[in-house]
N, CA and C atoms of all chains as a GROMACS GRO file, in nm:
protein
  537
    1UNK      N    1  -1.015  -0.390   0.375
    1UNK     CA    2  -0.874  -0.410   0.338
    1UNK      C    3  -0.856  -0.389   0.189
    2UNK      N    4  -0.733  -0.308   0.158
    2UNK     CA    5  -0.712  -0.320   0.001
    2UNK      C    6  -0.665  -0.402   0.002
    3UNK      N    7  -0.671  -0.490  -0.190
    3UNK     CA    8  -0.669  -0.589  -0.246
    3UNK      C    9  -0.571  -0.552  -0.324
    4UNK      N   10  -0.501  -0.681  -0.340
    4UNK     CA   11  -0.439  -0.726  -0.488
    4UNK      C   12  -0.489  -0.633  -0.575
    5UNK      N   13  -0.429  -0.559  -0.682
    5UNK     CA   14  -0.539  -0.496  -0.840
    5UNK      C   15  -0.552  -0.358  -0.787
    6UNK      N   16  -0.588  -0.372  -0.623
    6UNK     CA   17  -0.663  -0.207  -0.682
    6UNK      C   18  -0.553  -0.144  -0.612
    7UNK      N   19  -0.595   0.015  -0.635
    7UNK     CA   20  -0.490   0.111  -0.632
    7UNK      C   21  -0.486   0.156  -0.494
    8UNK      N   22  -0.339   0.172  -0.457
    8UNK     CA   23  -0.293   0.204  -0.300
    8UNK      C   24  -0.330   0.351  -0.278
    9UNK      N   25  -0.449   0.357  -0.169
    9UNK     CA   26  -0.463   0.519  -0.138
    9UNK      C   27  -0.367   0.610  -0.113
   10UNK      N   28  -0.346   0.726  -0.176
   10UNK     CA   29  -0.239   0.816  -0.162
   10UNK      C   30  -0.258   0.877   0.015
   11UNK      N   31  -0.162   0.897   0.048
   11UNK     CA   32  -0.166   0.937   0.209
   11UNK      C   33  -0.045   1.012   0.261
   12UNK      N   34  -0.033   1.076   0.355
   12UNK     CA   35   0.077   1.194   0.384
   12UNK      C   36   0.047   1.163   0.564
   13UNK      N   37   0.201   1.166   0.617
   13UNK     CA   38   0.218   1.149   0.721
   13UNK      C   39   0.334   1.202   0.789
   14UNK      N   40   0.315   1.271   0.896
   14UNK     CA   41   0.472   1.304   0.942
   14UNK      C   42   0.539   1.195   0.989
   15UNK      N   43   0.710   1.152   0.947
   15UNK     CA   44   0.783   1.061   0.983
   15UNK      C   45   0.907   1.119   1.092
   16UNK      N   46   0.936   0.971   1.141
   16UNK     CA   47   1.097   1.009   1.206
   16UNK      C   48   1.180   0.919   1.123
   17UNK      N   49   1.262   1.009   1.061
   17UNK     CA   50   1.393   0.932   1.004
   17UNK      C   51   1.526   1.006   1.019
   18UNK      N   52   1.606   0.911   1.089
   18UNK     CA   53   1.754   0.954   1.050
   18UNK      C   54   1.766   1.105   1.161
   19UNK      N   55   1.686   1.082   1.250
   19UNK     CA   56   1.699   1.207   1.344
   19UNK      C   57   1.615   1.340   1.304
   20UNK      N   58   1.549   1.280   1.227
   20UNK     CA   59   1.444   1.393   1.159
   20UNK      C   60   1.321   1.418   1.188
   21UNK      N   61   1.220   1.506   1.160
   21UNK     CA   62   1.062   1.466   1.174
   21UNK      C   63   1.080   1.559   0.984
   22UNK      N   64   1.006   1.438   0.932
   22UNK     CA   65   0.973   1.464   0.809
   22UNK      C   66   0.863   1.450   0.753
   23UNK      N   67   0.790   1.490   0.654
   23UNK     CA   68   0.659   1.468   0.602
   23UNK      C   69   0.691   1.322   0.459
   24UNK      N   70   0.600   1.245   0.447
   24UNK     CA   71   0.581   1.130   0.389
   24UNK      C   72   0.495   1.167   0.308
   25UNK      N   73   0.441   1.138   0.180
   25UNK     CA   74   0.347   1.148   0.096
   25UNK      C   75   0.368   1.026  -0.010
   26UNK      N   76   0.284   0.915  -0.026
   26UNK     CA   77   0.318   0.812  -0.114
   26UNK      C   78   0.341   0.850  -0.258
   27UNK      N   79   0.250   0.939  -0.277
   27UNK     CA   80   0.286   1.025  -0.409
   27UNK      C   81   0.440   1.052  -0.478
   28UNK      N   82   0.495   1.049  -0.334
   28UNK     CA   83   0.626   1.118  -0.354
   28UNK      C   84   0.752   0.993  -0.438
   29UNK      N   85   0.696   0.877  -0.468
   29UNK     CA   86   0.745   0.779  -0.482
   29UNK      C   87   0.693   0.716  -0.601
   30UNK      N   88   0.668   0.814  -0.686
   30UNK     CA   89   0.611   0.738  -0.799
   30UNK      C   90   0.727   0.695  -0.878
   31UNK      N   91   0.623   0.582  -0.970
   31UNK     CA   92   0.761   0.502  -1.018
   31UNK      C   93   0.864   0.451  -0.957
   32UNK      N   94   0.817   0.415  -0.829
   32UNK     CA   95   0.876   0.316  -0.727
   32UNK      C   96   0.812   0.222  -0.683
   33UNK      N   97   0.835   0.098  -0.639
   33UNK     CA   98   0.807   0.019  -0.563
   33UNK      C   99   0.808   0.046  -0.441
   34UNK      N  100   0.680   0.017  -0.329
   34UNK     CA  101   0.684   0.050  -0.222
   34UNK      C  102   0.589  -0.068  -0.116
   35UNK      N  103   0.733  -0.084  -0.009
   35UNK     CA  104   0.679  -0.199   0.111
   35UNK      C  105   0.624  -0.116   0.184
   36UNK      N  106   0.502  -0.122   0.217
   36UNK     CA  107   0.445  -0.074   0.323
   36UNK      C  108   0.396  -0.154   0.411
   37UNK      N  109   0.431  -0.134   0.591
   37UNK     CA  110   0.437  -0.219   0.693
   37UNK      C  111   0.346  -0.153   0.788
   38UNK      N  112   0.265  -0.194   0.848
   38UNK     CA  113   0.210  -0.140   0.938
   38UNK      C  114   0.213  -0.252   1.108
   39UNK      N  115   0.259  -0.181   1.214
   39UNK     CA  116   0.318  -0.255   1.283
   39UNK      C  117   0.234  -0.223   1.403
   40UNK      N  118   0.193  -0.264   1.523
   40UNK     CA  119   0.119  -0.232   1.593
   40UNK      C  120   0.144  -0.103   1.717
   41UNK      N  121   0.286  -0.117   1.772
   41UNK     CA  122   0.338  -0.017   1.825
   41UNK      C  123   0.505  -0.030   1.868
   42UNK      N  124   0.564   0.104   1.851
   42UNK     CA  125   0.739   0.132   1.897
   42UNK      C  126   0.710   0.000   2.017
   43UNK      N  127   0.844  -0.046   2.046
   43UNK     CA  128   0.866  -0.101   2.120
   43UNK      C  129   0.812  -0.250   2.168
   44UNK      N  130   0.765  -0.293   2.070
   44UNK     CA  131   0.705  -0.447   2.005
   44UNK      C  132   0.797  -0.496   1.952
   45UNK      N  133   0.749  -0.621   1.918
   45UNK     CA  134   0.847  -0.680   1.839
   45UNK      C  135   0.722  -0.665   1.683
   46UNK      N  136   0.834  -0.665   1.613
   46UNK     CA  137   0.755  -0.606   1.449
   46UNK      C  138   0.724  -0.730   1.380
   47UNK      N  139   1.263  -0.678   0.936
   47UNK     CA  140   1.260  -0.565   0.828
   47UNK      C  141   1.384  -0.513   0.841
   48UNK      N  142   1.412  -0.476   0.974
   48UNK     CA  143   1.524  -0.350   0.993
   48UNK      C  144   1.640  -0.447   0.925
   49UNK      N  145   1.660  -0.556   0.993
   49UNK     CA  146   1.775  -0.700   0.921
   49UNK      C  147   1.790  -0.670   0.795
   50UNK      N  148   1.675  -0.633   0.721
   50UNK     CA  149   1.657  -0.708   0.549
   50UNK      C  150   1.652  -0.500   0.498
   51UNK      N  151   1.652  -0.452   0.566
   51UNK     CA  152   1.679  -0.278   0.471
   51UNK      C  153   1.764  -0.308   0.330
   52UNK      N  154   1.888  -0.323   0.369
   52UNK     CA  155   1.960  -0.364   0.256
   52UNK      C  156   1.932  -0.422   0.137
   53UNK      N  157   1.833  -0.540   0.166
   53UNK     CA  158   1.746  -0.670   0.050
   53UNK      C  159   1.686  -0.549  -0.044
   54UNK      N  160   1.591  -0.494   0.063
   54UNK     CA  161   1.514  -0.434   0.044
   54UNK      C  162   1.546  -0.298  -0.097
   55UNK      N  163   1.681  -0.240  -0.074
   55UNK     CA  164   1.713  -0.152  -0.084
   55UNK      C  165   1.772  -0.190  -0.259
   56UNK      N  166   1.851  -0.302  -0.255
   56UNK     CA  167   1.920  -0.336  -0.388
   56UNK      C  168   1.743  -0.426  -0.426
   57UNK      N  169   1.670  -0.455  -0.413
   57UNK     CA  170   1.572  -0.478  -0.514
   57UNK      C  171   1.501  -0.315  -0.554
   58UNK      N  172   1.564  -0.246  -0.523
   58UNK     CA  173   1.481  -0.083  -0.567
   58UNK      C  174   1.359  -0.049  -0.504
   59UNK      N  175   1.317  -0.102  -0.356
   59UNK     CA  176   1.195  -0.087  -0.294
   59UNK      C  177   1.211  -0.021  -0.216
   60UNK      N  178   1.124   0.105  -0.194
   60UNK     CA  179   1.128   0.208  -0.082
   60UNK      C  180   1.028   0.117   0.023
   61UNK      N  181   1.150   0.174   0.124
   61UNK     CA  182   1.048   0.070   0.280
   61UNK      C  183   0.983   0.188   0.351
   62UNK      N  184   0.857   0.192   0.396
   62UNK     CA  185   0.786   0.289   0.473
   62UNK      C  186   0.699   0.187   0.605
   63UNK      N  187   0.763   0.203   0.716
   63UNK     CA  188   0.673   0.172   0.844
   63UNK      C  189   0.615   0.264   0.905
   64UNK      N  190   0.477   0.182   0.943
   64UNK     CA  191   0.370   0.277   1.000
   64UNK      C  192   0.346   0.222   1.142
   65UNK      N  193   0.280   0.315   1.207
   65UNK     CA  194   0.209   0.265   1.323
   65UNK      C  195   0.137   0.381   1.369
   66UNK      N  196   0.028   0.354   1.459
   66UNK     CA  197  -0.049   0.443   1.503
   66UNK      C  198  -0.011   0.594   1.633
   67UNK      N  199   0.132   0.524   1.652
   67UNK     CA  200   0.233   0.616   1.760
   67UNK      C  201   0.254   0.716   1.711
   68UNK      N  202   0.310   0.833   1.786
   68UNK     CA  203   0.330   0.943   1.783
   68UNK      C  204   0.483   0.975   1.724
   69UNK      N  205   0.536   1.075   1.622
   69UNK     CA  206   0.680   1.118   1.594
   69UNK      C  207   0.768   1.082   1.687
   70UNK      N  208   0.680   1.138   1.813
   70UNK     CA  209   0.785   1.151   1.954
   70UNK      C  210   0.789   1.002   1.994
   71UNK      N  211   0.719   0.917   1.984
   71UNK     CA  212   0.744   0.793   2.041
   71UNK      C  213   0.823   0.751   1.930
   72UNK      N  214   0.826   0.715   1.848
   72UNK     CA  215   0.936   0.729   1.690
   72UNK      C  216   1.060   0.716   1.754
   73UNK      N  217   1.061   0.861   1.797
   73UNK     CA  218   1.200   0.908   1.789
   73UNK      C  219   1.285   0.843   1.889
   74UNK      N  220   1.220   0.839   1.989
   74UNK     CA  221   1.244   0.751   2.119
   74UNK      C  222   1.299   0.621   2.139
   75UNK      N  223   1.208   0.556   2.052
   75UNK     CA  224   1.216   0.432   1.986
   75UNK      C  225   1.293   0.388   1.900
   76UNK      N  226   1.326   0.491   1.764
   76UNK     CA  227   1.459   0.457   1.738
   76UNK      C  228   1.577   0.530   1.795
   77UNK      N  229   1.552   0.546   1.887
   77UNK     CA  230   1.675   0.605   1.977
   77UNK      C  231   1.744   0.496   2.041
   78UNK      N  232   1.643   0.448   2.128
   78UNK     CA  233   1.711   0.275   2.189
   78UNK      C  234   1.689   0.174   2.184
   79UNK      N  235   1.602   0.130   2.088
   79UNK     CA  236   1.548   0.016   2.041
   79UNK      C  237   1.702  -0.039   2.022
   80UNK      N  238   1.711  -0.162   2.028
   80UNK     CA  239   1.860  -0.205   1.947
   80UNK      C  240   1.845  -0.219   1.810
   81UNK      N  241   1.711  -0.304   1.768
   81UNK     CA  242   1.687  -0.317   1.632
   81UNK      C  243   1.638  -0.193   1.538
   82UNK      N  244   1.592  -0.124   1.646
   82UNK     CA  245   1.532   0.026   1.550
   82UNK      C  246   1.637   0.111   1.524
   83UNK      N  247   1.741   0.094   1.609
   83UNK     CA  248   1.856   0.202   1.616
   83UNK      C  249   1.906   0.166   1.457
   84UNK      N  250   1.925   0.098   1.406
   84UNK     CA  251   1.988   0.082   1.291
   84UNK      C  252   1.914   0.117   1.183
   85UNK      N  253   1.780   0.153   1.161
   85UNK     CA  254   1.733   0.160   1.111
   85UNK      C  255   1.722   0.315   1.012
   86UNK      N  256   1.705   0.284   0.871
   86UNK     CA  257   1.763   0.468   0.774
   86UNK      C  258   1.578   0.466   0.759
   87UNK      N  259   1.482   0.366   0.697
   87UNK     CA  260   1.349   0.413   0.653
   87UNK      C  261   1.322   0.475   0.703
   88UNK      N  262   1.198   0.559   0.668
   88UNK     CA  263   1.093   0.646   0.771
   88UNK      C  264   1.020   0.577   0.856
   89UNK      N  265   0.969   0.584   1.015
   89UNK     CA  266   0.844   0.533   1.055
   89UNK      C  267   0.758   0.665   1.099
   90UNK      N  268   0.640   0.600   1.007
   90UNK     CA  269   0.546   0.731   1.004
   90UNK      C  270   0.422   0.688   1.062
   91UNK      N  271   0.371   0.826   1.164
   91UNK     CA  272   0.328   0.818   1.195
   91UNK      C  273   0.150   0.862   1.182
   92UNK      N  274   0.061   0.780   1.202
   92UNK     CA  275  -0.095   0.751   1.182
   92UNK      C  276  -0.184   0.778   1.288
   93UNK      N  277  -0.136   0.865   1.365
   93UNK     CA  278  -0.216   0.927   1.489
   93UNK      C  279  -0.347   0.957   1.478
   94UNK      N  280  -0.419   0.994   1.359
   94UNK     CA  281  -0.552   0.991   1.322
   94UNK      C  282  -0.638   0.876   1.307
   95UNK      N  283  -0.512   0.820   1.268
   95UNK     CA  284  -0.567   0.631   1.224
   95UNK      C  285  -0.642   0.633   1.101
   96UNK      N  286  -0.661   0.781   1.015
   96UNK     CA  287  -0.668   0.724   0.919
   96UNK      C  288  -0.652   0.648   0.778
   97UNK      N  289  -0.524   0.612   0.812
   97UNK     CA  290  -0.452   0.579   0.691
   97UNK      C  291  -0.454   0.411   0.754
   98UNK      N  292  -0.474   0.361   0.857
   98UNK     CA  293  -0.489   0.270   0.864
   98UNK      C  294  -0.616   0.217   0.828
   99UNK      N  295  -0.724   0.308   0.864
   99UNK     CA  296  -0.835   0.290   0.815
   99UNK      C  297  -0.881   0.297   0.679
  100UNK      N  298  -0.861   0.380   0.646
  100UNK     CA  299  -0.827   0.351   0.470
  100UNK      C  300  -0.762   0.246   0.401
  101UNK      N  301  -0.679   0.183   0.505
  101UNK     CA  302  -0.593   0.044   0.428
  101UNK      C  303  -0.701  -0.112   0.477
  102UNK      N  304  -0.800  -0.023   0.582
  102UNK     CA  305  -0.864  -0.178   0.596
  102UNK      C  306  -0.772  -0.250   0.706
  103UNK      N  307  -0.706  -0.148   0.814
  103UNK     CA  308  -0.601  -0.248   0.879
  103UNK      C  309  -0.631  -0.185   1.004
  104UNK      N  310  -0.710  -0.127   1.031
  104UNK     CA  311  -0.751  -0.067   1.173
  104UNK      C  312  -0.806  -0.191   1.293
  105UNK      N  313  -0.755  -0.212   1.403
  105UNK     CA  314  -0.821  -0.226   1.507
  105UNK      C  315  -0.911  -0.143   1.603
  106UNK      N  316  -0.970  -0.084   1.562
  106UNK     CA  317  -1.054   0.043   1.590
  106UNK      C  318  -1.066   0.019   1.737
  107UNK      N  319  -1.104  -0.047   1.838
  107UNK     CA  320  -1.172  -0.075   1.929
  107UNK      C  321  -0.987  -0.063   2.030
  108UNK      N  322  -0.866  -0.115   1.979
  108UNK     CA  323  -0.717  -0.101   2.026
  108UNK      C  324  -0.675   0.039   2.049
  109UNK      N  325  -0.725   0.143   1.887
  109UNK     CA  326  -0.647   0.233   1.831
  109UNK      C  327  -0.542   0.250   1.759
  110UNK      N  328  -0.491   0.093   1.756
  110UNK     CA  329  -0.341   0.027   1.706
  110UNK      C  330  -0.387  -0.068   1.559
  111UNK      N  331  -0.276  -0.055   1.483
  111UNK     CA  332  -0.319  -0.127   1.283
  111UNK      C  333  -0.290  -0.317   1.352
  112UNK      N  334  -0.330  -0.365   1.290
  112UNK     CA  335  -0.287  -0.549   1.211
  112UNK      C  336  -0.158  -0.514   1.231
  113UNK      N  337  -0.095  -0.642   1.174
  113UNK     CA  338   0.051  -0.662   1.124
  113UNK      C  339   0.041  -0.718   0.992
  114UNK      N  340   0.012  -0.552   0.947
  114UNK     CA  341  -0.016  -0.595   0.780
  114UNK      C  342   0.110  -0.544   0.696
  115UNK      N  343   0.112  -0.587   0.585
  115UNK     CA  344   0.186  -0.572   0.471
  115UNK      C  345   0.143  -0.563   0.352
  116UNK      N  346   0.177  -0.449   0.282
  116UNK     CA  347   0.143  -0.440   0.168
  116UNK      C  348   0.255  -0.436   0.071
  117UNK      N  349   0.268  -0.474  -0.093
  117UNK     CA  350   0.370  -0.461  -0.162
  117UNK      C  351   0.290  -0.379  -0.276
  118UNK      N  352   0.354  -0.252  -0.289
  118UNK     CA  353   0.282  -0.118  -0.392
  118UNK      C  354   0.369  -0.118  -0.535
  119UNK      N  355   0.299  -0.147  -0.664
  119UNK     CA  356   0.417  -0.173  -0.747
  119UNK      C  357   0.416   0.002  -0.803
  120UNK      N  358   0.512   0.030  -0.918
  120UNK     CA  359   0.545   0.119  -0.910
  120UNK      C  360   0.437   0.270  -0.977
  121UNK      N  361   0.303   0.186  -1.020
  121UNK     CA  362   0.215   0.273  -1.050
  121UNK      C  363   0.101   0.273  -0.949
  122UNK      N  364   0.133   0.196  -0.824
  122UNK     CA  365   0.074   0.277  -0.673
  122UNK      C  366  -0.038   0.190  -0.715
  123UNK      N  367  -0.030   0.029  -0.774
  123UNK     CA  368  -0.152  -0.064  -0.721
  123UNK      C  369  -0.090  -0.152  -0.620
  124UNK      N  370  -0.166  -0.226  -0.558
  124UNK     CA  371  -0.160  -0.281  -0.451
  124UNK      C  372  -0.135  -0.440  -0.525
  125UNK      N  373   0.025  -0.489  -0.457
  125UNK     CA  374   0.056  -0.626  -0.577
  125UNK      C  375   0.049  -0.770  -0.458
  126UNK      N  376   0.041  -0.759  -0.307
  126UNK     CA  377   0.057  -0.789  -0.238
  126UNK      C  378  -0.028  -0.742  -0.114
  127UNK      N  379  -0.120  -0.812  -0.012
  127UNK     CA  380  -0.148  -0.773   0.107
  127UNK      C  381  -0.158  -0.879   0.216
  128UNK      N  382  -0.096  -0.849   0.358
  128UNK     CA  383  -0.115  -0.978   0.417
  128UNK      C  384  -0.133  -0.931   0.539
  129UNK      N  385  -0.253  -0.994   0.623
  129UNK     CA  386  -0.248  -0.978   0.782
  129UNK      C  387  -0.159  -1.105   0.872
  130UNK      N  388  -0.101  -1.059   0.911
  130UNK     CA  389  -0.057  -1.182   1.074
  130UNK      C  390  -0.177  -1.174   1.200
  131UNK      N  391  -0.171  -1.291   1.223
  131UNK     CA  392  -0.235  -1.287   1.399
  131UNK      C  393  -0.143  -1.191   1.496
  132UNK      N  394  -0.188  -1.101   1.572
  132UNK     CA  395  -0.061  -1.039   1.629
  132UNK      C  396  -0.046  -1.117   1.711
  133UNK      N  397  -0.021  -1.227   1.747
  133UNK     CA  398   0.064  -1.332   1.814
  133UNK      C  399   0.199  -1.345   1.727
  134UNK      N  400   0.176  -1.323   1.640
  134UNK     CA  401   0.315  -1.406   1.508
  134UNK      C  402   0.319  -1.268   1.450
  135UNK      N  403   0.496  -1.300   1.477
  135UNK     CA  404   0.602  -1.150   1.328
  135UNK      C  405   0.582  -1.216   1.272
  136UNK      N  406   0.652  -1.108   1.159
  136UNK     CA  407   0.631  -1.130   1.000
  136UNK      C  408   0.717  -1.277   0.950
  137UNK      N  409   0.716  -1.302   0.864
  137UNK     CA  410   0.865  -1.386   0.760
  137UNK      C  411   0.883  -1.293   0.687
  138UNK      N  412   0.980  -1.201   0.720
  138UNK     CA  413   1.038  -1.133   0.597
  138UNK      C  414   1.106  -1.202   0.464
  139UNK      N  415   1.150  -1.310   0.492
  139UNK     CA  416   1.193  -1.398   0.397
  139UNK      C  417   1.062  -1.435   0.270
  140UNK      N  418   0.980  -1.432   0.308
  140UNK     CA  419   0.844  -1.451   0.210
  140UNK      C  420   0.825  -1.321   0.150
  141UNK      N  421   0.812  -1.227   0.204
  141UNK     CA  422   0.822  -1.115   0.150
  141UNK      C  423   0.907  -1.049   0.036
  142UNK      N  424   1.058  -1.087   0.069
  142UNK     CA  425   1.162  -1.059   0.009
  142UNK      C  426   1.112  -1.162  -0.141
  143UNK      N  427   1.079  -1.300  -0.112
  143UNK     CA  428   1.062  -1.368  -0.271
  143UNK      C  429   0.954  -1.331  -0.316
  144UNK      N  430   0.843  -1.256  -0.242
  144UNK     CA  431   0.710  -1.194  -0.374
  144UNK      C  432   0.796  -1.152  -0.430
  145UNK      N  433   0.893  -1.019  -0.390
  145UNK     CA  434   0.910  -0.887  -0.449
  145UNK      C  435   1.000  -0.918  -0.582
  146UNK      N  436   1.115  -1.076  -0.525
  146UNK     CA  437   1.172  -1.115  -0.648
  146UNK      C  438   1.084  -1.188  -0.708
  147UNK      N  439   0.980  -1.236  -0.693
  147UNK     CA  440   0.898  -1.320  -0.814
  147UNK      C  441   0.771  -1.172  -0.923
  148UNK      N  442   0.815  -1.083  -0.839
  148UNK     CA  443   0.704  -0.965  -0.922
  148UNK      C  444   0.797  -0.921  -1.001
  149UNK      N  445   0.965  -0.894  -0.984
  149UNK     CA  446   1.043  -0.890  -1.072
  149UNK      C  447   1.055  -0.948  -1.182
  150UNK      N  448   1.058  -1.104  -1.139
  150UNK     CA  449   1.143  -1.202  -1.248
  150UNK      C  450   0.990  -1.164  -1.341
  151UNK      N  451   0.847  -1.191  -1.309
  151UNK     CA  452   0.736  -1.198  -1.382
  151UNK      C  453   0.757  -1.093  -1.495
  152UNK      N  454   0.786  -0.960  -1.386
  152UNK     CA  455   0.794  -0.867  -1.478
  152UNK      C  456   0.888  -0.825  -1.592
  153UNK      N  457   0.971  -0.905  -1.603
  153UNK     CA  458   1.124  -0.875  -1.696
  153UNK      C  459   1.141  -1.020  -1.774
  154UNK      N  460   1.044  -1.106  -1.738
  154UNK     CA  461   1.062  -1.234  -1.796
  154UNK      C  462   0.922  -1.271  -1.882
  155UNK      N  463   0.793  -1.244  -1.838
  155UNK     CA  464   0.672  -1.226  -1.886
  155UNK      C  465   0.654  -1.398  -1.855
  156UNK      N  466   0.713  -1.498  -1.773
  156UNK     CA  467   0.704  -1.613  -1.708
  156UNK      C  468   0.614  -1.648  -1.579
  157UNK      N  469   0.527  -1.704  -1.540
  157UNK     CA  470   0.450  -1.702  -1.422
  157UNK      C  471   0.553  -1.812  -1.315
  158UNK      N  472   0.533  -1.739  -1.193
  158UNK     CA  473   0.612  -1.755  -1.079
  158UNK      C  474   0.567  -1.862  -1.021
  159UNK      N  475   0.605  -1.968  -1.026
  159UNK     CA  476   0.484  -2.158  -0.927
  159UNK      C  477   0.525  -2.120  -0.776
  160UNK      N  478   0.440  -2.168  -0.744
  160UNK     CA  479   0.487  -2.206  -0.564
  160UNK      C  480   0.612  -2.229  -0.528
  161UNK      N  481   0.636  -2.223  -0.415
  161UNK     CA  482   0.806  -2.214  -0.366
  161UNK      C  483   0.933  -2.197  -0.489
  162UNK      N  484   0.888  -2.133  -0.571
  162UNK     CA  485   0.995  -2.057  -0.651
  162UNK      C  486   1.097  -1.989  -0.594
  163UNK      N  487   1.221  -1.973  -0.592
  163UNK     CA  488   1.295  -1.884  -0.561
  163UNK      C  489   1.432  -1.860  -0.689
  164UNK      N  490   1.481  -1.768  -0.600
  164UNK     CA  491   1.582  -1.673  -0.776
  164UNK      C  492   1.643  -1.817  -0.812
  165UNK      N  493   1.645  -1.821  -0.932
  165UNK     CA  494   1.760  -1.932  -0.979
  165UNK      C  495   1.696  -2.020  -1.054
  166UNK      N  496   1.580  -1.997  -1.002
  166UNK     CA  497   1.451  -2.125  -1.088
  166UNK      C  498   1.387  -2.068  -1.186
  167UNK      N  499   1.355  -2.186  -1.249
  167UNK     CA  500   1.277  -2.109  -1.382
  167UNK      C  501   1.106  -2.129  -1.381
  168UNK      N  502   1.057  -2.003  -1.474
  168UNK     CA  503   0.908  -1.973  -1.452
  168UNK      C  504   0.841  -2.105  -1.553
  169UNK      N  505   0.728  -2.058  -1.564
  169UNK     CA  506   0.617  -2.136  -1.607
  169UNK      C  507   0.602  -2.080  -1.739
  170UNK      N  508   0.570  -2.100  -1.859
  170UNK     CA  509   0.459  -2.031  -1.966
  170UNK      C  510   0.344  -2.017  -1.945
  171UNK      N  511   0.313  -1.886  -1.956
  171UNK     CA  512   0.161  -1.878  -1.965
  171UNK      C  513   0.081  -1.912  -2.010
  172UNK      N  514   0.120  -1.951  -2.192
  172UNK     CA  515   0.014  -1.975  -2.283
  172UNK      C  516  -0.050  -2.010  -2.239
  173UNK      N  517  -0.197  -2.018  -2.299
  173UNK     CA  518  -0.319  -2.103  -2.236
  173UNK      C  519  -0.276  -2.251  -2.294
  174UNK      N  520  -0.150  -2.255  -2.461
  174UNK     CA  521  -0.189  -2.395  -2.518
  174UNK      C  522  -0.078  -2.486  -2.386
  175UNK      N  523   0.004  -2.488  -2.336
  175UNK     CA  524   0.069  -2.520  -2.221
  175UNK      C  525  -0.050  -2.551  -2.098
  176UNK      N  526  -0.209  -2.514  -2.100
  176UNK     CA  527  -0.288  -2.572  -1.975
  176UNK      C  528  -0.279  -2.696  -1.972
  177UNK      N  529  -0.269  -2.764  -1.854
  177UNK     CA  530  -0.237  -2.934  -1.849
  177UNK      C  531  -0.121  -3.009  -1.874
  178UNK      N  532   0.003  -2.910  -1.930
  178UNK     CA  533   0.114  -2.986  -1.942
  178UNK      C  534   0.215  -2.938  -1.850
  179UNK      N  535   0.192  -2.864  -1.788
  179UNK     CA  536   0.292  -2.824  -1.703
  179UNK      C  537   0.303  -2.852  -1.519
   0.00000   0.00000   0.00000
């Protein structure tokens, strides 16, 4: 598991948003703050 | 999460959900989910699993991540990480006051005490303040 301190691995993923399939890259968000959630599966409760 | 987008949104935090599902189950999912339907973030998808595995959040033996959380500050370190039992959702409400106590820290240079929330005031750091506070 990453920790507190150290640095969040950069990673690229295709998304669905907003009726889309889009590509994700954390990179893409620099100089942002970013929640990242990881949830077990659609149709769970989160 | 989907409730709190908004929170999320006026503290300046990009929200990114993951899971090990497919685009197409995504899409599906926020198609009729009631709670997903509302939803603007991305949920991206980890079909390789390795980005879960890289986060240390893999159930390898499932194929499916924890119910983890991470909070990424804006030079991409890791300021926040938390697993749930997957028996138990999140408290987004806990979440929402790291992100305002990494604020206030950060714009105030004040340390954040236990059950702090907006409105309260921080701590001094000094070291000469150890024991009096």
């Amino acid at each position: 598991m990453i920790y507190p301190t150290q640095h969040a691995p950069d990673f690229e993923a295709e998304a669905y948003q907003n009726g889309k399939k889009v590509t994700i890259r954390l990179k893409d968000f620099q100089n942002q703050r970013v929640l990242l959630f990881f949830y077990a599966s659609d149709f769970t409760f989160v | 999460m989907a409730a709190q987008e908004e929170t999320f949104q006026k503290l300046g935090v990009i929200t990114l959900a993951i899971s090990t599902d497919s685009v197409y189950s995504h899409k599906v999912f926020a198609e009729t989910s009631p709670s997903a339907r509302t939803i603007h973030y991305p949920l991206l998808s980890d079909r390789s699993h390795s980005i879960s595995y890289q986060y240390g959040v893999l159930r390898a033996e499932l194929g499916i991540a924890y119910r983890a959380t991470f909070i990424i500050s804006p030079n991409h370190k890791v300021q926040y990480a938390s697993l749930y039992p997957p028996e138990v959702g999140r408290n987004v409400s806990e979440i929402i006051r790291v992100i305002q106590g990494l604020i206030y820290e950060e714009t105030t240079g004040l340390g954040v005490p236990a059950y702090w929330k907006p409105g309260m005031t921080g701590i001094l750091k000094d070291f000469k303040f150890v024991g009096k506070v």
